[in-house]
C-alpha positions as CSV (number, residue, x, y, z in Angstrom):
1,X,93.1,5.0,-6.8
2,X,91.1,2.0,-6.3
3,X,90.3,2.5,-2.7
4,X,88.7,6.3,-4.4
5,X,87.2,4.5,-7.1
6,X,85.4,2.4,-4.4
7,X,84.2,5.3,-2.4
8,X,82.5,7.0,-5.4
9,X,80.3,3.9,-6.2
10,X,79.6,3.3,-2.7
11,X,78.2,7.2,-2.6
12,X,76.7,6.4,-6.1
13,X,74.9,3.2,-5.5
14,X,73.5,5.1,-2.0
15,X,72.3,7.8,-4.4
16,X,70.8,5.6,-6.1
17,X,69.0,3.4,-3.6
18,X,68.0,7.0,-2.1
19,X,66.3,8.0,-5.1
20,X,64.5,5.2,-5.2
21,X,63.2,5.8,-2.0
22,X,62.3,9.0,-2.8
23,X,60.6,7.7,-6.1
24,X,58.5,5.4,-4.1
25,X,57.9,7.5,-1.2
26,X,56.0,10.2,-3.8
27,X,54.4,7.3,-5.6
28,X,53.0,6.2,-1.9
29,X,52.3,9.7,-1.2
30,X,50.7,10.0,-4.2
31,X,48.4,6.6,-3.6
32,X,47.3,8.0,-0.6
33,X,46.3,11.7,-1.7
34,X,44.5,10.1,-4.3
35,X,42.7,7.4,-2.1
36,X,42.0,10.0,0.2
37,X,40.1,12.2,-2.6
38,X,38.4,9.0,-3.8
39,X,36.9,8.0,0.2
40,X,36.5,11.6,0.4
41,X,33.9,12.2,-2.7
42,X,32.3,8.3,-2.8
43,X,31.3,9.3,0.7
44,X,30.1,13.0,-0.3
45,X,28.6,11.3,-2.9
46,X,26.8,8.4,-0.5
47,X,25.2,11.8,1.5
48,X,24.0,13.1,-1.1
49,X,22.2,10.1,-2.6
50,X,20.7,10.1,0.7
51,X,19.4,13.2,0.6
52,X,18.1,12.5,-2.7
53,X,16.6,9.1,-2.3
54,X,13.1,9.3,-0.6
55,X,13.1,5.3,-0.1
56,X,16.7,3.7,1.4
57,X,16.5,1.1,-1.3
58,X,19.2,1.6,-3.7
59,X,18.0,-1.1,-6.9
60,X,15.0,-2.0,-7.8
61,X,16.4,-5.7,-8.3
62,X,18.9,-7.1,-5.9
63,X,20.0,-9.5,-2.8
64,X,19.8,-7.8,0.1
65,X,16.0,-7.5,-0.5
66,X,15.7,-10.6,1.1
67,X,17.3,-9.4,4.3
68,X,14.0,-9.0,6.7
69,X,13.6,-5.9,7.5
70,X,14.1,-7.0,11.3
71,X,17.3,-8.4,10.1
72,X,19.6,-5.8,11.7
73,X,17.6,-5.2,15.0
74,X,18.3,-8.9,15.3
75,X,21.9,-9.0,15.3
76,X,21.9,-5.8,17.3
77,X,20.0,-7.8,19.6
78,X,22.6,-10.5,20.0
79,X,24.5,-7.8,22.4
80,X,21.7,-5.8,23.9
81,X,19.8,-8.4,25.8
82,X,17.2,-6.0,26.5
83,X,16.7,-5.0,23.5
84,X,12.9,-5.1,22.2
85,X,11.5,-8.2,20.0
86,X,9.0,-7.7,17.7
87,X,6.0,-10.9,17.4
88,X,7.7,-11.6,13.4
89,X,9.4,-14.5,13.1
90,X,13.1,-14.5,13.7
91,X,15.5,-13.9,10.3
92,X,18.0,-16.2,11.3
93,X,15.8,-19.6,11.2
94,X,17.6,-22.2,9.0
95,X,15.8,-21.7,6.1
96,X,16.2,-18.2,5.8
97,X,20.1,-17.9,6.6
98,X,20.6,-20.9,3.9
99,X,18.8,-19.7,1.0
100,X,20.6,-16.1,1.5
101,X,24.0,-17.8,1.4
102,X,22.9,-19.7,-1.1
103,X,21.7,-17.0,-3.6
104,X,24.8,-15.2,-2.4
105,X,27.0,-17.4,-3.7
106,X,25.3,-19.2,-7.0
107,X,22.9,-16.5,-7.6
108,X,20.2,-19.1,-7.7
109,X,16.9,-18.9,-5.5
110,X,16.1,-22.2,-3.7
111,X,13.2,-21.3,-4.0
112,X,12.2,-20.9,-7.5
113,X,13.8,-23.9,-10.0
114,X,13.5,-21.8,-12.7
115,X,16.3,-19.1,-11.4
116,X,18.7,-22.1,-12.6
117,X,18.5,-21.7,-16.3
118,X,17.4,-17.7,-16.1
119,X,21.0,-16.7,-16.6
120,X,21.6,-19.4,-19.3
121,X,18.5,-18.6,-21.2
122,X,17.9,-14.8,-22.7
123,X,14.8,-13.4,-21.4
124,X,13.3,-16.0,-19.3
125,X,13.4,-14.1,-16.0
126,X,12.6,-11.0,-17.7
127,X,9.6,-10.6,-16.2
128,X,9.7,-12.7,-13.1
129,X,8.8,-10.2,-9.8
130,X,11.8,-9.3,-8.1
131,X,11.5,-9.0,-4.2
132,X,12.0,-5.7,-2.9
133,X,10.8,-5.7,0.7
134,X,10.3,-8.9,2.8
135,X,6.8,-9.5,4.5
136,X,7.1,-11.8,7.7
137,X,4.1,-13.8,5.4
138,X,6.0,-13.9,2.6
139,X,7.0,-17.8,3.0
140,X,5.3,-18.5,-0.4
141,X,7.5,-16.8,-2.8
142,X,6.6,-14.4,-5.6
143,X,2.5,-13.9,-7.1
144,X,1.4,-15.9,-8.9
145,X,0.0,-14.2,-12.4
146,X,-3.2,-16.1,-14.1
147,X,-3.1,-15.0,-18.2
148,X,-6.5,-15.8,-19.8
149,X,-6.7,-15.5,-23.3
150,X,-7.0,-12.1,-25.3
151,X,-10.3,-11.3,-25.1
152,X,-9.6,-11.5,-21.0
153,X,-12.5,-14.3,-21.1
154,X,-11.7,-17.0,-18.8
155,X,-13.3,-20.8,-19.3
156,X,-15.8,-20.7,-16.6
157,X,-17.3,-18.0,-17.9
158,X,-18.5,-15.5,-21.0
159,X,-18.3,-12.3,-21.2
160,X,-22.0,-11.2,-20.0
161,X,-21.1,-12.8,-16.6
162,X,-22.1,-16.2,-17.8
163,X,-20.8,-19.3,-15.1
164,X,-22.1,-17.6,-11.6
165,X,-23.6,-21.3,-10.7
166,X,-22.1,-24.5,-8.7
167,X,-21.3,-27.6,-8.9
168,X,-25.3,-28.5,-9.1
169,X,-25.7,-25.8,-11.9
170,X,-27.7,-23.3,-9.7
171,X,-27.2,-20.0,-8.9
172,X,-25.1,-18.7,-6.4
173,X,-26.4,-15.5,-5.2
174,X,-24.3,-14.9,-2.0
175,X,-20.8,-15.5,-1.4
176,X,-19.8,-19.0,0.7
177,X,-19.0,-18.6,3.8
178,X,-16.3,-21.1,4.9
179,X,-14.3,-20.0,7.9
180,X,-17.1,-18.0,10.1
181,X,-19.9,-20.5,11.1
182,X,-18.3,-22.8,13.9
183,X,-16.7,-19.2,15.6
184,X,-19.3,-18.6,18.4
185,X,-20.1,-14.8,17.8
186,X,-17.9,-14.7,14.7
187,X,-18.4,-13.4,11.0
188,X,-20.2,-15.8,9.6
189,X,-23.2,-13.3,9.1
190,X,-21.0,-10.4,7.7
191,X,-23.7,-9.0,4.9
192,X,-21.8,-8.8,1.9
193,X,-22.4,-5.4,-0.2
194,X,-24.7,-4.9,-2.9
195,X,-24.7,-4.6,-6.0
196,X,-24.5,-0.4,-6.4
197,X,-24.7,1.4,-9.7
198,X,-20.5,2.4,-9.9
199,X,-19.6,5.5,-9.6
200,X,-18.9,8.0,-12.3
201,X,-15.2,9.5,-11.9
202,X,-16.5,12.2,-10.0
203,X,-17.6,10.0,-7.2
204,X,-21.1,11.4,-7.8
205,X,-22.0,7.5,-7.6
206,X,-22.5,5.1,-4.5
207,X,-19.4,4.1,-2.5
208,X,-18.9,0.8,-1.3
209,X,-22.2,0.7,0.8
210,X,-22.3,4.3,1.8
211,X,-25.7,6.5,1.2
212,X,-23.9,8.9,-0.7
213,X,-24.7,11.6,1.2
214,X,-21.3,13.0,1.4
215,X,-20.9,12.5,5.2
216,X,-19.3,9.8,7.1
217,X,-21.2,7.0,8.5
218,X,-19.0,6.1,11.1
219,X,-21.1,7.2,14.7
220,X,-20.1,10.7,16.2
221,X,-17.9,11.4,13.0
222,X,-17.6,14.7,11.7
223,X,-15.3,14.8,8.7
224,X,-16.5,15.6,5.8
225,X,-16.5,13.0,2.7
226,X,-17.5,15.1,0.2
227,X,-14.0,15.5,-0.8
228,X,-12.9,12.5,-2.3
229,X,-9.5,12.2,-1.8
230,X,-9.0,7.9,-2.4
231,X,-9.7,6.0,-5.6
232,X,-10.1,2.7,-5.6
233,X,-9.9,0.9,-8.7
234,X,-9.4,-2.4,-10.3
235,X,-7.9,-3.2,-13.7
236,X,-8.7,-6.7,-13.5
237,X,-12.0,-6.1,-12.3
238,X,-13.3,-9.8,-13.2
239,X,-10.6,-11.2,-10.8
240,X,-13.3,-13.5,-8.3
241,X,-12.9,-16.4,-5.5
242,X,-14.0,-20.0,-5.6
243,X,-15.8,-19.8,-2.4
244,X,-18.2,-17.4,-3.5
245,X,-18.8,-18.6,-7.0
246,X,-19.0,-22.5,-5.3
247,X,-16.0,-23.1,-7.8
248,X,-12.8,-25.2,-8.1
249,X,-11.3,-22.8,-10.9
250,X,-8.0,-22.4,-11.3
251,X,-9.0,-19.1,-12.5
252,X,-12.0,-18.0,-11.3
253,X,-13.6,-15.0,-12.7
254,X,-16.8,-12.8,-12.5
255,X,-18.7,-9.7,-14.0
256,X,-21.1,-9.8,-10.3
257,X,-18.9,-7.4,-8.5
258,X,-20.3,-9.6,-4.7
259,X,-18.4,-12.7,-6.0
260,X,-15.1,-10.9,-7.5
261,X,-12.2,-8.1,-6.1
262,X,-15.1,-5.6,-6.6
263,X,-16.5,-6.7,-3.5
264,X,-12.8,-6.1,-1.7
265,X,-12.5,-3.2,-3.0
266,X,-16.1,-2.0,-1.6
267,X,-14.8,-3.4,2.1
268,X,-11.9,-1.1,1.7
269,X,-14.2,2.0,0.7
270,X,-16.5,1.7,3.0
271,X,-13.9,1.2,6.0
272,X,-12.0,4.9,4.5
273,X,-15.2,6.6,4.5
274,X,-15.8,5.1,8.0
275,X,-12.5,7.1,9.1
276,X,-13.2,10.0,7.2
277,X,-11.6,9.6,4.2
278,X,-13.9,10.5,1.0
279,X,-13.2,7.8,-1.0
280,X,-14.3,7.2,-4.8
281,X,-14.7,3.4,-5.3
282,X,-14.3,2.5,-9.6
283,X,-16.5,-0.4,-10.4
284,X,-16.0,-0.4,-14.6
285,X,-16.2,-3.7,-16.1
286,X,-14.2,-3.1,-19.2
287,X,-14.8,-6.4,-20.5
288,X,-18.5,-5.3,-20.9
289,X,-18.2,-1.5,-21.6
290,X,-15.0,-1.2,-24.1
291,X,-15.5,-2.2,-27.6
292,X,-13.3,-5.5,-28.9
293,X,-11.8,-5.8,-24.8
294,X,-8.4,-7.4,-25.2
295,X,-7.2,-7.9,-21.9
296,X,-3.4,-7.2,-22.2
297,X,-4.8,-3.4,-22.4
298,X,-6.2,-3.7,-18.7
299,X,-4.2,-1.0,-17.8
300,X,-5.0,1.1,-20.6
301,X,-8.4,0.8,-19.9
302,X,-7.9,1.6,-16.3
303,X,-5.3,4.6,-16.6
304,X,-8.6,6.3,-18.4
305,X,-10.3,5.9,-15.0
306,X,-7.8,7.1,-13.5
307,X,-7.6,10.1,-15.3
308,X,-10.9,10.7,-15.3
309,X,-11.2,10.6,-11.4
310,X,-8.1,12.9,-10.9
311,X,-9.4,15.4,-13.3
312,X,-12.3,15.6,-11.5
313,X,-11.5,15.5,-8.0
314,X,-8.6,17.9,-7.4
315,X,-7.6,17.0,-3.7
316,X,-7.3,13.2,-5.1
317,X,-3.9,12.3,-4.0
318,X,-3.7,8.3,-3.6
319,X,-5.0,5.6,-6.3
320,X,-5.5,1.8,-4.9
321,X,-5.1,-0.7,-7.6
322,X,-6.7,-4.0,-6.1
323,X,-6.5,-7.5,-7.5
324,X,-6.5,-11.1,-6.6
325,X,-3.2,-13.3,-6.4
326,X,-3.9,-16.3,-8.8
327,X,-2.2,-19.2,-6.0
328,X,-3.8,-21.3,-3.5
329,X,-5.6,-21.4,-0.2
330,X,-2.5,-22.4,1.4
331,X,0.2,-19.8,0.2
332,X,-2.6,-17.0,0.9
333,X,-3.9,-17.5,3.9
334,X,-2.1,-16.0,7.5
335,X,-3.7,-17.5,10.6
336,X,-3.2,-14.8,13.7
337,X,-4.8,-15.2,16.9
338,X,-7.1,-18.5,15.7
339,X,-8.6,-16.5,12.8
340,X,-7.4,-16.8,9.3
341,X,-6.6,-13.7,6.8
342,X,-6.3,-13.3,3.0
343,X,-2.7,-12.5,2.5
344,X,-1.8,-9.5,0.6
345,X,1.3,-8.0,-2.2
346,X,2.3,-4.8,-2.7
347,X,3.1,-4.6,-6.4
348,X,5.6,-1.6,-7.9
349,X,6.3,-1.6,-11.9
350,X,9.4,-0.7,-13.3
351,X,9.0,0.8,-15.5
352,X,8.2,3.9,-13.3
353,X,11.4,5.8,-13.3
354,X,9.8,7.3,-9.7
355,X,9.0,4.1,-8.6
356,X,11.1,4.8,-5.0
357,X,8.2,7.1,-4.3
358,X,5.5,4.6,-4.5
359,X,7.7,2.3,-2.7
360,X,8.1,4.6,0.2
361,X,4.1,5.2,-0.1
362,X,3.9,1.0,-0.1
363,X,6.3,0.7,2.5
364,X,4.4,2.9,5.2
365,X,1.6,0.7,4.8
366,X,3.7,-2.9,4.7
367,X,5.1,-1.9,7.8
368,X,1.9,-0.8,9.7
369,X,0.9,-4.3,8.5
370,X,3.8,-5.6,9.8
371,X,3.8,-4.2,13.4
372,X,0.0,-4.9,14.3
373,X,-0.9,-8.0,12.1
374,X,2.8,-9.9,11.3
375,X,1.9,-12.5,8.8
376,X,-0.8,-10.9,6.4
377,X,2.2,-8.7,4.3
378,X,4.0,-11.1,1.6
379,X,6.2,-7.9,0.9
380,X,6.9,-5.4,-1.9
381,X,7.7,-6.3,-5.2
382,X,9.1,-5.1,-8.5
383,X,7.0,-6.8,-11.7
384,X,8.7,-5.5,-15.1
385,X,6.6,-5.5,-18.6
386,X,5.6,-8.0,-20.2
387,X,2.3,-10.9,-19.6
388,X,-0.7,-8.7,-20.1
389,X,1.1,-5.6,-18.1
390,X,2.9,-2.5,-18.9
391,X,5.0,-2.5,-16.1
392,X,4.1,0.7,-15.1
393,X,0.8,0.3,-13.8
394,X,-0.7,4.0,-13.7
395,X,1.7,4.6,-10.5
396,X,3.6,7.4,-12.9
397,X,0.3,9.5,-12.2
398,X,0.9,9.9,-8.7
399,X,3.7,8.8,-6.0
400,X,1.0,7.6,-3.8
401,X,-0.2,4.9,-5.9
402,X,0.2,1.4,-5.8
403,X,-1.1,-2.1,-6.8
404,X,-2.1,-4.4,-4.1
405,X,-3.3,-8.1,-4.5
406,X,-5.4,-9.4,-2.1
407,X,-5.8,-12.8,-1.4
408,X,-6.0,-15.7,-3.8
409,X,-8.5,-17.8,-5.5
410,X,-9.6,-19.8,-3.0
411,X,-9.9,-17.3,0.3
412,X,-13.4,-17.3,1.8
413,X,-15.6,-13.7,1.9
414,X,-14.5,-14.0,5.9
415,X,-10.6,-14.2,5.3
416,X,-11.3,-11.2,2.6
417,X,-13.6,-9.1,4.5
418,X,-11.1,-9.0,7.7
419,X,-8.2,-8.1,5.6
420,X,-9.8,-5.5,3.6
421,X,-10.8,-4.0,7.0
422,X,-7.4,-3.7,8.5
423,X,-5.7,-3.1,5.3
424,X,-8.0,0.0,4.9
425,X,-6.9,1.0,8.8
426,X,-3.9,1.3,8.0
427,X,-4.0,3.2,4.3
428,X,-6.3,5.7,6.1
429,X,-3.1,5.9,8.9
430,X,-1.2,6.6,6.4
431,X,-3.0,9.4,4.4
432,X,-3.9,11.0,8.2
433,X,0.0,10.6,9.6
434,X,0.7,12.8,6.4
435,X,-1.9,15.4,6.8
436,X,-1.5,16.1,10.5
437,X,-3.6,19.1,10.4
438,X,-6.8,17.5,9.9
439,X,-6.0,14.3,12.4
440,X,-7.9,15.4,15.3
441,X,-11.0,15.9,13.2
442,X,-10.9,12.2,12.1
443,X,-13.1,9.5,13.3
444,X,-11.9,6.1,13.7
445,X,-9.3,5.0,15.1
446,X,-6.8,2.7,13.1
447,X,-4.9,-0.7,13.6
448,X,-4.3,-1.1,17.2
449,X,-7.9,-0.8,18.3
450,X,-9.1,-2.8,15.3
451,X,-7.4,-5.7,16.9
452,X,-8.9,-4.6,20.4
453,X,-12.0,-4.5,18.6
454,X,-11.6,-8.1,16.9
455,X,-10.2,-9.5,20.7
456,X,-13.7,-8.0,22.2
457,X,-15.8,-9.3,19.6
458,X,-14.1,-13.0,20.3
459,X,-14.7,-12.8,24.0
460,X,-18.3,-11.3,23.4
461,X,-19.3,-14.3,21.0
462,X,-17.5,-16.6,23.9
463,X,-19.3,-15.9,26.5
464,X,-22.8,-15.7,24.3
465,X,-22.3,-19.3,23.5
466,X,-21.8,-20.4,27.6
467,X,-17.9,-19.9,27.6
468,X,-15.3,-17.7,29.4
469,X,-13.3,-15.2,28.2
C-alpha cells in the first residue's frame, strides 16, 4: 500500500513539475511572439518616419546635435585606412569627446555655466538656441542676441540715423577698412554699394548695385532676372559694424544701409543676380516708416514684406533673413588660407511645426559651406519665442526660408564682403541643384571656382608687388 501510495505522488509531483513547464514554456512563447510583433512594428514604424521625415533629424532639441556631422565617417575611418578625410577638424579632439561625455552624463554644457541652474530654475533656458547641426566654426557656442530697448533705439544713435560719426565726432561716410590694405592686390579697394532707393515688393526697385534692367550683369550671361525668384530681407535692418561706423559699441546700430546688414545683404544680391538668379533685395527701415516702431514686432513688420514680395512675384520660392550676430571679433571671425571671414548662423524657429523643411533647405547650404570653406559655418540652430522674437520667423511662409546671421559687431567691410560672396555661391547652388532644367542656362559658376578665383587674385596681387607665386 505504501510502496502504491508512493508511486502516485511520484507521477503527481512529475505532473506537476510538467505543467509547470508547460506553463512557462507558453509564457516564453508568448514573450517572444509578442517581442517579435513589437521589433517587428517599431521598425515598420522607423521606415516609415523615414519616408516621412524630409531632414534625418529627429528633435528639434537634443544631444546628438553635437555629434559633427563628420563624426561617423571618422570612426568609419578608424578601419578603412584609405578612406577620404575631409580639411574639418577632427571630432575626436579632447575638447570635443569630453564635453559630449560630459553633457551625456550631467546634462550640463561645459560650455555655457548657465545650463547648471537651467533645470533647477523654471524657464531660464527657455529660450536659449539649441544646436541642431554642428559647423566645423562653431567653437564659440550659441549667438549671441543684443535687446535694445522697445522703441528698437539703441544708445549710439536716434531714430533718424543720428550717431554715424567717430571717435573725433566727424562723419563717417565710407565703411573702415581693416583687414585689406597690407594684402598686396587684396580688397582693400572693394567699392562698397550705394545708397539705392529700396525696392518696392515687386522688385520694380534697384537691387543691390544692379541697373535694374532686368538682365544679368555677370559677362556672357544670358538668364534672365526679370523673374525674381530670391528675397532678401532684414528684420533688424539697423543691425551695423563698428568698423564702418569707427565705433566701439557693444551694439552698434545704423539707419545708413553702407554701414549696417543692409550693405550684406546688397553683396548677397548682387552676387545672385551675377549667377542669374532675379533677386529682390528689401531695404525697409521700419524704425523710420512704421508708426510708434516697437522693436519686439520686428518680425511683424517684416512678415508684411514678406508677403507683399510673394504676392507679387509668383515664382518667389526662397526668403533670406540676414542679421548681424551681436559677439566679438574673435568668436566671428574664420581665418582660411591667410584671409579672414565673417562667420555665419543658420537660425530655425520653433515654433514652425515644418521647421525640418527649412532645416533641410539650411542644411544644403551649411554643408556646401562646409565642404569648400570649413570654418565660416557655426551650424544650425533652433531659437524658441521669446526676447524680441516670435520664434517663428516668417519661415512658416515657405520651406525654403531661413534666417542667417552674418558676422558680428566688430567684422571689417572685407571679412563681410568675402562672406556674403561665397555665401551667395552657394544659396544660388542650391536653388540651381533644384531646378536642373534651367542649370545649363546659368552663368557663374559657384564655390569651387570662387576659391580658384580668390587663389588667382592672391597670386596676381603677389607677383604685382615684386613677389612669387
Amino acid at each position: 500500500m505504501n510502496r502504491k501510495w508512493f508511486q502516485l505522488w511520484n507521477i503527481g509531483r512529475l505532473r506537476s513539475k510538467l505543467l509547470d513547464v508547460l506553463s512557462l514554456g507558453r509564457t516564453m512563447l508568448l514573450l517572444a511572439g509578442g517581442s517579435l510583433v513589437f521589433f517587428m512594428l517599431l521598425g515598420a514604424g522607423g521606415v516609415a518616419g523615414q519616408k516621412l521625415n524630409s531632414s534625418p533629424i529627429a528633435s528639434m532639441k537634443g544631444l546628438a546635435a553635437s555629434l559633427s556631422s563628420g563624426f561617423f565617417m571618422e570612426l568609419l575611418g578608424m578601419e578603412v585606412p584609405h578612406l577620404p578625410q575631409g580639411s574639418a577638424p577632427s571630432a575626436f579632439s579632447g575638447k570635443n569627446v569630453t564635453s559630449f561625455v560630459f553633457r551625456m552624463l550631467t546634462s550640463v554644457d561645459p560650455g555655457d555655466p548657465k545650463s547648471l541652474l537651467s533645470r533647477e530654475m523654471p524657464g531660464l533656458a527657455a529660450d536659449d538656441p539649441f544646436l541642431l547641426r554642428v559647423g566645423s566654426g562653431g567653437a564659440s557656442g550659441a549667438p549671441a542676441d543684443y535687446h535694445p530697448g522697445t522703441d528698437g533705439v539703441a544708445a549710439n544713435e536716434s531714430a533718424n540715423g543720428a550717431g554715424d560719426k567717430n571717435a573725433a565726432g566727424t562723419d563717417v561716410t565710407e565703411p573702415a577698412h581693416t583687414d585689406g590694405a597690407d594684402e598686396p592686390g587684396g580688397e582693400a579697394d572693394t567699392p562698397q554699394p550705394e545708397a539705392t532707393t529700396a525696392p518696392d515688393a515687386a522688385g520694380t526697385g534697384e537691387t543691390g548695385n544692379n541697373s535694374g534692367s532686368g538682365k544679368t550683369s555677370e559677362p556672357g550671361g544670358s538668364q534672365d532676372t526679370s523673374v525674381k525668384r530670391i528675397l532678401i530681407y532684414h528684420s533688424h535692418p539697423r543691425e551695423a559694424y563698428n568698423p564702418l561706423l569707427g565705433t566701439e559699441s557693444d551694439n552698434p546700430s545704423s539707419a545708413v544701409p553702407s554701414k549696417n546688414v543692409m550693405m550684406v545683404g546688397s553683396y548677397i544680391a548682387k552676387r545672385l543676380e551675377q549667377r542669374g538668379i532675379g533677386t529682390v533685395h528689401s531695404q525697409e527701415d521700419y524704425a523710420t516708416k512704421v508708426p510708434d516702431y516697437n522693436w519686439n514686432f520686428s518680425y511683424k513688420y517684416s512678415r508684411i514684406t514678406v508677403k507683399a514680395a510673394l504676392s507679387a512675384n509668383q515664382e518667389m520660392s526662397e526668403m533670406i533673413d540676414i542679421h548681424r550676430d551681436s559677439q566679438r571679433h574673435g568668436k566671428t571671425t574664420a581665418v582660411i588660407d591667410g584671409k579672414s571671414y565673417a562667420q555665419v548662423y543658420f537660425i530655425l524657429g520653433h515654433a514652425n511645426k515644418d521647421w525640418k523643411k527649412n532645416e533641410a533647405f539650411a542644411n544644403q547650404i551649411h554643408q556646401l559651406l562646409e565642404k569648400s570653406y570649413p570654418g565660416i559655418s557655426r551650424g544650425i540652430w533652433g531659437k524658441s519665442s521669446g526676447n524680441g522674437n516670435n520664434g517663428e520667423y516668417n519661415q512658416t511662409l515657405s520651406p525654403n526660408s531661413v534666417l542667417i546671421e552674418v558676422g558680428g559687431i566688430d567684422n571689417s567691410a572685407d571679412e563681410l564682403k568675402r562672406t556674403a560672396d561665397i555665401l551667395a555661391d552657394a544659396i544660388a547652388d542650391v536653388y540651381w541643384n533644384s531646378h536642373d532644367a534651367e542649370k545649363a542656362a546659368a552663368p557663374g559658376s559657384g564655390l569651387d571656382n570662387t576659391k580658384q578665383d580668390e587663389n588667382m587674385q592672391g597670386k596676381t596681387g603677389k607677383a604685382a608687388a615684386g613677389g612669387t607665386s
